[in-house]
N, C-alpha and C positions, 0 to 999 in steps of 0.2 A: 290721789296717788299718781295720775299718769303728769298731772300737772308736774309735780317734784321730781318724776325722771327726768323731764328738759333740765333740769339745772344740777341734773350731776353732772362732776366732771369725769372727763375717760382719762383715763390713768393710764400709766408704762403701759405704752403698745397696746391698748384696748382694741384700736380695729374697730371702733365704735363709728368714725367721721371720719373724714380724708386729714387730720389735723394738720397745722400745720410744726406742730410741737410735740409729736408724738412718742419720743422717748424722753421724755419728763415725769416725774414722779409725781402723781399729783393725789393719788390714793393709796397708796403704802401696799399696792398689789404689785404680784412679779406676773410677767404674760403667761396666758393662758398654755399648759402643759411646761413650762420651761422653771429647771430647777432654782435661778436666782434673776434676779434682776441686772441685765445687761443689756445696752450702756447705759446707764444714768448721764440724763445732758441736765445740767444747771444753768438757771436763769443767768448764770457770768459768763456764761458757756464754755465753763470746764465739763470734763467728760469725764463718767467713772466705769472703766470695764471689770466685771467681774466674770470669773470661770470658778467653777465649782469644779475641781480634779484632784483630789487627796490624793490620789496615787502617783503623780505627773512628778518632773525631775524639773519640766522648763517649763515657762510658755513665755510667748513674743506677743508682739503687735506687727502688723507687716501689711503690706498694701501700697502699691505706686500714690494711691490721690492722701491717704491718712498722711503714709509719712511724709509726701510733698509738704502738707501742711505745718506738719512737725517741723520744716526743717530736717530731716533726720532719711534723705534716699538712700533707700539700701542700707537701714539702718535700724531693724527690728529693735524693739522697744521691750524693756523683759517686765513681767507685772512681777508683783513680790508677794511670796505664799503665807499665810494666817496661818494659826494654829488647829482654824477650824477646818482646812482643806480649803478653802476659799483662795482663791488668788486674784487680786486687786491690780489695779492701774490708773492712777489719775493723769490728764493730761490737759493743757491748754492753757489758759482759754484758744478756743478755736474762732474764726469767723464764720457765721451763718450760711451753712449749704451743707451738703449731701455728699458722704466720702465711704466710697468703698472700704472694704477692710476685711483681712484674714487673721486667725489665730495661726501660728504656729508651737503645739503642744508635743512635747517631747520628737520635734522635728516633721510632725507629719501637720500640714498644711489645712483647716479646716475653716469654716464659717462658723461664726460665733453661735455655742449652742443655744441660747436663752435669748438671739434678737430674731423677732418675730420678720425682720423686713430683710426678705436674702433674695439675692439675683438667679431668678432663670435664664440663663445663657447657653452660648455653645460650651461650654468653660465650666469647671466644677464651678459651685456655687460659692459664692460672697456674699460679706452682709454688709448690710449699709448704718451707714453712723449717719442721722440727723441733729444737724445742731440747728437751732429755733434762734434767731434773733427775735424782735419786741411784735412780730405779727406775723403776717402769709408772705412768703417770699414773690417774686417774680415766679416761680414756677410751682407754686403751690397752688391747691385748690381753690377759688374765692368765689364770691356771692357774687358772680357773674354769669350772661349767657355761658352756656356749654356747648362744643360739639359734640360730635358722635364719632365712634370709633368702630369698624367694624372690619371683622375678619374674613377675608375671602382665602376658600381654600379652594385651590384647583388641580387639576394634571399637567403635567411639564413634558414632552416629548424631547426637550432639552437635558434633563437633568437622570428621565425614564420614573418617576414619579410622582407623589402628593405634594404637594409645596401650599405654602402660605404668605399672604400679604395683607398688610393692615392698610385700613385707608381714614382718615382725620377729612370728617365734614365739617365745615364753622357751621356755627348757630346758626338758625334760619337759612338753612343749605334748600335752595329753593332749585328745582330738577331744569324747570323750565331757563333756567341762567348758563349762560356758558361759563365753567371757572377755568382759568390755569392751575396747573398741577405743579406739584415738587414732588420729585422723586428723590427719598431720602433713606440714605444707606449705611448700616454699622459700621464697625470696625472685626476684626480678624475673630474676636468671639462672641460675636454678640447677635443674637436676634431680632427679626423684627419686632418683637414687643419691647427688647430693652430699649427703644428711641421711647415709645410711652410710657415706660416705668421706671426707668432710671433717667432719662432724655426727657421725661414731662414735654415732651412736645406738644403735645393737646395741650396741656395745662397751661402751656408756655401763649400759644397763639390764642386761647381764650382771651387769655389776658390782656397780649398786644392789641386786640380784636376791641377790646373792650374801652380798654387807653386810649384806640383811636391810631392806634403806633404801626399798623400792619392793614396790607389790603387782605381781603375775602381770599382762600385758594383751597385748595385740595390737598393735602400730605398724602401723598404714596410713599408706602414704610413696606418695600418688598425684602425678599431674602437673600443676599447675595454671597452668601455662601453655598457656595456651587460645585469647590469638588473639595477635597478633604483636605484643613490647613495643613494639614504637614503634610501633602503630600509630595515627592520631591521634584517634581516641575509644577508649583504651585503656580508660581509666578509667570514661570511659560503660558500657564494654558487657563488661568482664571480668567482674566480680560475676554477673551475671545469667547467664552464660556458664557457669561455676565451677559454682554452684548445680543448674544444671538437670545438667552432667555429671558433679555427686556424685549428686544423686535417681537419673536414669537410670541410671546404669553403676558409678560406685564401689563407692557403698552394697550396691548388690543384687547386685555381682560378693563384697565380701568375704561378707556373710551370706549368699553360698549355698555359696563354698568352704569354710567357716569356722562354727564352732559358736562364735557368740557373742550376748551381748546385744543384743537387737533394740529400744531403747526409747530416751529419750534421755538417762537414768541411765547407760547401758552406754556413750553416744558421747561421746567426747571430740574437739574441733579445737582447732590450735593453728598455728602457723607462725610464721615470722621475718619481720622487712620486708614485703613483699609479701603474703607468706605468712599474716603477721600479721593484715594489713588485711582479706585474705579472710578469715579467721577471723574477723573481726568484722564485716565487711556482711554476709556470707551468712550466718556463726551466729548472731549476734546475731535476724537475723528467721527463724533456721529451730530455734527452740526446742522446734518439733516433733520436731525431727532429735537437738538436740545439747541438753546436760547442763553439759558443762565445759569450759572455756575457756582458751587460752595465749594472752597478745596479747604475742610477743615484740617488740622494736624495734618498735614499731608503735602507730598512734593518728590524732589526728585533732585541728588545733588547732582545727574548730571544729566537737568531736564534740558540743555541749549540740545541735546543728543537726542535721546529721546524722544522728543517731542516736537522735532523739527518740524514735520510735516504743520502742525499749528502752529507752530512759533512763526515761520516762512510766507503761512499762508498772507497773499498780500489787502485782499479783504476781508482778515477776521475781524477788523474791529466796526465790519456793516453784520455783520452775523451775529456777534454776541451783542447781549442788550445789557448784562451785568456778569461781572466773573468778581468771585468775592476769595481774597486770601487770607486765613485766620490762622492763628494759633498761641497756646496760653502766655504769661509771661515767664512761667517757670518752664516749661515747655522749650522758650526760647533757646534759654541757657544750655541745653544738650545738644544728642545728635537728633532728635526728632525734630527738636528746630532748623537744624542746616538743613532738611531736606527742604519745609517750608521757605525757609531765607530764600534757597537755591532758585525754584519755582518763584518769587517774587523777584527776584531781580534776574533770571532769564526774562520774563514778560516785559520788565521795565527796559531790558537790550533790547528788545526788539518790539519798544512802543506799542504794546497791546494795553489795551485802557483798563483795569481794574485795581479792586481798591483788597490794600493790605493792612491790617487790620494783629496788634499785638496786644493782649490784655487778660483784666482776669489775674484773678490768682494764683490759678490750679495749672497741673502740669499737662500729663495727655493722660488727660483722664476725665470725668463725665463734668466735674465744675466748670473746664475750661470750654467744654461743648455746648451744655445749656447757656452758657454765657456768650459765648459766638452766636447763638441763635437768636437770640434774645434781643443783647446791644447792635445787634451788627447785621447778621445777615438776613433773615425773618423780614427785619422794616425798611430794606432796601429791596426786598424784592419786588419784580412787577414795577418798579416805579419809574424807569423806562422805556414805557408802552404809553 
């Protein structure tokens, strides 16, 4: 008997293995408490959403990374109602990755009831669409070393309370070695665990790790949400915020749990959106601090301004060791890409060495982040030391 449960399979969202094809229908079960089976992804990788709401007038599909996919921004998707109360939605084929996604039912904005895999963030909750191409992605789990991930919670005399930060050990994280760090930051709703769970950054650097594609380092995944996003001098006073509760608390929390490089060869910052942006007010002027640089989805259309003090500076480019400028392809095409454009050719006015970086499918959204990470920045790191 115990022999024959290895070779069952786990069916629609079992939650049984880290799959890498987990909303696939492979036992005709719907997940565990939820009234129908939502999303069905087919091996063509069409998608089938269903809602269960006999009483409902609408429902949509909606989501910046789904409907980037679709084609269709800003452009909800209506599913069509049964007889049975059931409401349907086929779509795709899609390409193989991970795509946020919202119902909108009778106008009120929700997370699909019946998909077991939804986002804890700053942000009401979202669910995630898995589409499975023919095995484990780059950012899936695989039969590789693993690191460790663990959560440090501490007191912030910055902030005036409990805060939390994740930290990403590689496999054979050996104490007595000195590693460099990357310090790696959200966007405008996101937590530190969504870089682990929708970001698969462990997952992601296992794998590089394993490939042979990345050196050894340390991820610091702190919280950099520090005072309320809306509140209405965000923009004024988050940087200065951010900054003072890396000096105080991050910094000197990892280099005393942590045997690593203490100088700003060994620190790396980087972040998405938001995340981005602090990576470049506050690293940009704390070159005492940091070494190397991610500015994912992220820039400044009037960074010659802004950001003069770096741009000016006349030996930033013996200070910075890497400065990396990403952002998706669909991405490009908006305003979220003028910011980035703007930031890569201020840098290139004023002869600062780094590398810009366009690709990917997905728009500013988590496809286009794990894929900067991945292809681009992750295997460039450290490699100028």
């Amino acid at each position: 008997a115990l022999m024959s449960i290895s070779t069952w399979c786990t069916g629609q969202q079992a939650n049984v293995n880290l799959d890498y094809n987990p909303q696939k229908d492979t036992e005709g079960l719907i997940p565990f408490s939820a009234p129908i089976n939502s999303p069905e992804v087919k091996d063509d990788r069409t998608v089938i959403f269903r809602v269960k709401a006999p009483m409902a007038q609408e429902v949509k599909l909606t989501g910046v990374a789904i409907l980037t996919a679709l084609g269709k921004v800003n452009e909800p998707v209506p599913f069509t109602k049964g007889d049975d109360g059931v409401w349907t939605l086929t779509v795709g084929p899609l390409e193989p990755d991970m795509y946020a996604y919202h119902l909108i039912i009778d106008g009120v904005q929700v997370a699909d009831p019946s998909n077991t895999y939804a986002a804890f963030t700053a942000m009401p909750p979202y669910s995630e669409l898995i589409v499975h191409g023919d095995g484990p992605a780059y950012y899936d789990a695989r039969n590789v070393p693993h690191g460790n991930v663990t959560r440090h919670i501490y007191h912030s005399d910055v902030t005036d309370g409990e805060r939390e930060l994740y930290v990403y050990t590689p496999p054979g994280y050996d104490p007595s070695k000195k590693y460099p760090v990357l310090y790696l930051l959200g966007g405008s709703g996101e937590l530190p665990s969504n870089w682990v769970y929708d970001g698969r950054v462990n997952l992601i650097m296992d794998n590089l790790l394993a490939e042979g594609k990345a050196l050894p380092m340390l991820i610091a995944i702190p919280n950099n949400q520090v005072i309320h996003r809306n509140h209405p001098k965000h923009t004024e006073l988050t940087f200065d915020i951010f900054e003072k509760e890396l000096r105080n608390h991050v910094i000197p929390l990892i280099e005393k749990a942590y045997n690593v490089q203490q100088d700003p060869r060994g620190r790396a910052i980087s972040g998405l959106s938001m995340g981005g942006r602090h990576s470049m007010y506050v690293g940009f002027r704390s070159l005492d601090l940091f070494g190397s640089f991610g500015i994912l989805s992220a820039g400044d259309v009037e960074a010659e301004k802004s950001l003069a003090g770096f741009l000016n500076d006349p030996d930033v480019n013996k200070k910075v060791d890497y400065l990396f400028v990403g952002q998706g392809t669909e991405e490009a095409k908006g305003f979220m890409g003028k910011r980035c454009t703007a930031l890569h050719e201020a840098l290139t006015n004023h002869n600062i060495k780094h590398e810009y970086y366009v690709g990917g499918k997905g728009g500013h959204d988590w496809a286009t982040w794990r894929h900067l990470l991945y292809y681009r920045f992750l295997p460039n790191l450290w490699r100028n030391q």
